[in-house]
Backbone as JSON, one array per atom type, in Angstrom:
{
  "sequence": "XXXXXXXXXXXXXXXXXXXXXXXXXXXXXXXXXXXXXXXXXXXXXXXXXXXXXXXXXXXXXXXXXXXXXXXXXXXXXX",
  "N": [[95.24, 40.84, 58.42], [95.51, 43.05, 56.97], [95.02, 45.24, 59.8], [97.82, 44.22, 60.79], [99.45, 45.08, 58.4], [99.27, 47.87, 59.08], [99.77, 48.56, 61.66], [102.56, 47.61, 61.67], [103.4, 49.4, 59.73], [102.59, 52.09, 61.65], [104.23, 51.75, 63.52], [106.96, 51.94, 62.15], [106.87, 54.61, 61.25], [107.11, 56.1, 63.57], [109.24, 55.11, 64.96], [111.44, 55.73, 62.97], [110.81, 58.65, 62.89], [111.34, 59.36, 66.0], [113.8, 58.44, 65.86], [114.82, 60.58, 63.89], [114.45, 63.21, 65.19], [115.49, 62.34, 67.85], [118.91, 62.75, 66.81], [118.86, 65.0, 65.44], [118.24, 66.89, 67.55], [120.63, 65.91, 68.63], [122.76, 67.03, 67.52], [122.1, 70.19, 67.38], [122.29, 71.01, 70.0], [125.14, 69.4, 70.62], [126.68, 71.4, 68.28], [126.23, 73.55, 69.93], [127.29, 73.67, 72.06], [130.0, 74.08, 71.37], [129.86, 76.1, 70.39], [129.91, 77.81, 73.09], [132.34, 76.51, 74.18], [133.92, 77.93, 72.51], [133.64, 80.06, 73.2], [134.16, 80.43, 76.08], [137.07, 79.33, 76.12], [139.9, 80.34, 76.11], [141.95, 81.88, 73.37], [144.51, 79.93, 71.86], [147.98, 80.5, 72.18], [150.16, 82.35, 69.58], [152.47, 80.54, 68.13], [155.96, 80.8, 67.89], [157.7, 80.48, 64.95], [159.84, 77.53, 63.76], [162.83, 77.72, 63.22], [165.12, 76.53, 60.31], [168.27, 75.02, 60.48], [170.73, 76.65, 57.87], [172.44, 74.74, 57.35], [173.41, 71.86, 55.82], [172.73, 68.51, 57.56], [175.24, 67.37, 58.82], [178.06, 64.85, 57.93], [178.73, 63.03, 59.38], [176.5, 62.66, 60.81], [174.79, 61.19, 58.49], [176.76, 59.45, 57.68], [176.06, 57.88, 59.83], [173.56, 57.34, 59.73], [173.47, 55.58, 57.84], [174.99, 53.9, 58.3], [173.1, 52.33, 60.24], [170.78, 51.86, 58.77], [172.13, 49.57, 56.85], [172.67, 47.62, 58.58], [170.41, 47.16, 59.91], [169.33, 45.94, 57.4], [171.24, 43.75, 57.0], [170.59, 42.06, 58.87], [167.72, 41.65, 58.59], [167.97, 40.27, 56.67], [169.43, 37.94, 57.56]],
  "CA": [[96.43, 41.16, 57.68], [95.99, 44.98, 57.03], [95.45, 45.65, 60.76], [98.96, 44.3, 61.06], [100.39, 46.31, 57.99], [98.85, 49.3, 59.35], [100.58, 48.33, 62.64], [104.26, 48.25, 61.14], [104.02, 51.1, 59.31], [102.92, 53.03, 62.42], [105.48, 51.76, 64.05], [108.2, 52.42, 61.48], [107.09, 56.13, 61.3], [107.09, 56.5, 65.28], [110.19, 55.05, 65.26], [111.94, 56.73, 62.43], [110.59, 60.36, 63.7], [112.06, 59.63, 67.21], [115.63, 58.72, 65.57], [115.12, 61.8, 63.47], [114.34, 64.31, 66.06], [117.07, 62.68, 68.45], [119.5, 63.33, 66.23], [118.65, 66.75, 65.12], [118.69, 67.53, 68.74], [122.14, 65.75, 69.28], [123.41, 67.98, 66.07], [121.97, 71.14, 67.59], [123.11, 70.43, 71.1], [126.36, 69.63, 70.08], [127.14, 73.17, 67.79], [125.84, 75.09, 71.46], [128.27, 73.09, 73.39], [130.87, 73.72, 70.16], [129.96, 77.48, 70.17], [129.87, 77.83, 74.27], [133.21, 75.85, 74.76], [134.94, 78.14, 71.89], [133.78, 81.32, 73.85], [134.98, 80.51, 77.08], [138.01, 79.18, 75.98], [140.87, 81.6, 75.21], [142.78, 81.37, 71.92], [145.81, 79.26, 71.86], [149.2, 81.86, 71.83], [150.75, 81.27, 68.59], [153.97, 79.85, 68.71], [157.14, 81.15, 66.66], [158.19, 79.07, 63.7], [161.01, 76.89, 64.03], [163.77, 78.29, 62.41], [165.71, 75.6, 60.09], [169.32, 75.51, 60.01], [170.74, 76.64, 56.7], [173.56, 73.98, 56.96], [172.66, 70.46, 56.29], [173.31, 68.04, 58.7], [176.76, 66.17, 58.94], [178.46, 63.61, 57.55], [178.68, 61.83, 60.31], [175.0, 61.88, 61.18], [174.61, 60.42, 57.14], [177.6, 58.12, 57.74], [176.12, 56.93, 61.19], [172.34, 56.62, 59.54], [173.7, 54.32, 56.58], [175.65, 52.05, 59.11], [172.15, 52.02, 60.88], [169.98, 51.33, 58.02], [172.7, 48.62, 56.71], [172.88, 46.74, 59.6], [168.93, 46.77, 59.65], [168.87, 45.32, 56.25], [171.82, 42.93, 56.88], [169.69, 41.57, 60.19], [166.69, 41.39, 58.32], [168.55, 38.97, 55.34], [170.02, 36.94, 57.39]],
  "C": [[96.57, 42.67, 57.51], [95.61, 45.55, 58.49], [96.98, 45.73, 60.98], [100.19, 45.13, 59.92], [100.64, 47.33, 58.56], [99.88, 49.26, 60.76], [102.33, 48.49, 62.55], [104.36, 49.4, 60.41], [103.64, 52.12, 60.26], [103.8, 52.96, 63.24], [106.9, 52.34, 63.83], [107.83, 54.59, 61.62], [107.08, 56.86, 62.24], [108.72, 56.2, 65.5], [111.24, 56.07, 64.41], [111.6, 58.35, 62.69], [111.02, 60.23, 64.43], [113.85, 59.66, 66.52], [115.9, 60.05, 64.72], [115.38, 63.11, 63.87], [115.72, 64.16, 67.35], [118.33, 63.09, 67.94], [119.91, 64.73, 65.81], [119.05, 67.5, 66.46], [120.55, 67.29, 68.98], [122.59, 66.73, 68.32], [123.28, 69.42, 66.73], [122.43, 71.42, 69.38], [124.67, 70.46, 71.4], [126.93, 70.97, 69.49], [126.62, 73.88, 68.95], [126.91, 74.35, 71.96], [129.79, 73.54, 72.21], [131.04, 75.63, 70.93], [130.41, 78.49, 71.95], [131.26, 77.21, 74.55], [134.57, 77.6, 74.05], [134.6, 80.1, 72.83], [133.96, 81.71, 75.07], [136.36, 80.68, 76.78], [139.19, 80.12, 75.21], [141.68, 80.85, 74.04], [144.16, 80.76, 72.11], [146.69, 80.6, 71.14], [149.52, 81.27, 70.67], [152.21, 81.12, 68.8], [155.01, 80.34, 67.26], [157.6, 80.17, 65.46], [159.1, 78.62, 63.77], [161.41, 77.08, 62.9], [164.68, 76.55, 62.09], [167.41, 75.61, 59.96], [169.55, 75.55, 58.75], [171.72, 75.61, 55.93], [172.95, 72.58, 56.58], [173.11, 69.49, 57.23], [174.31, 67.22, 58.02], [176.74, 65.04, 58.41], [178.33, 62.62, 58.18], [177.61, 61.44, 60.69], [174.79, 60.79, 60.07], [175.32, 58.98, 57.52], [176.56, 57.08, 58.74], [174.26, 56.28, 60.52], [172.73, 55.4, 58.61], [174.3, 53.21, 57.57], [174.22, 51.73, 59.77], [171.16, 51.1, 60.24], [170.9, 49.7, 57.58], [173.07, 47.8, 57.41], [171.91, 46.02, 59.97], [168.75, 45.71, 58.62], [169.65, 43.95, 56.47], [171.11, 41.9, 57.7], [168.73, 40.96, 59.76], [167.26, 39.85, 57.05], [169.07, 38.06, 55.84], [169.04, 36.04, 58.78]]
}
């Protein structure tokens, strides 16, 4: 019986150290491939801001969404 304790717990701490150390590696691995990708790669241009108009939009868009939505709803009720 304590051969075979002794047996799972060297197991568990062979196993848990390998998942600890792979890890660590994938973690450190990963940030070089992170740090190596971002110093090839050139910086994205930035892009102008989309200007909003100052008007709001039309009646008719409003009109034409409410017949849209109310036609939705009527569809759905009946």
């Amino acid at each position: 019986m304590d051969n075979l304790l002794s047996d799972g717990l060297n197991l568990l701490v062979f196993g848990m150290g390998f998942v600890f150390v792979f890890l660590t590696l994938l973690v450190a691995v990963t940030g070089l491939m992170s740090k190596l990708v971002m110093k090839f790669e050139p910086a994205p241009a930035p892009k102008a801001p989309k200007v909003r108009p100052a008007v709001s939009p039309s009646a008719a868009n409003n009109d034409q969404l409410i017949a849209v939505m109310t036609a939705a709803v009527h569809k759905y009720r009946s």
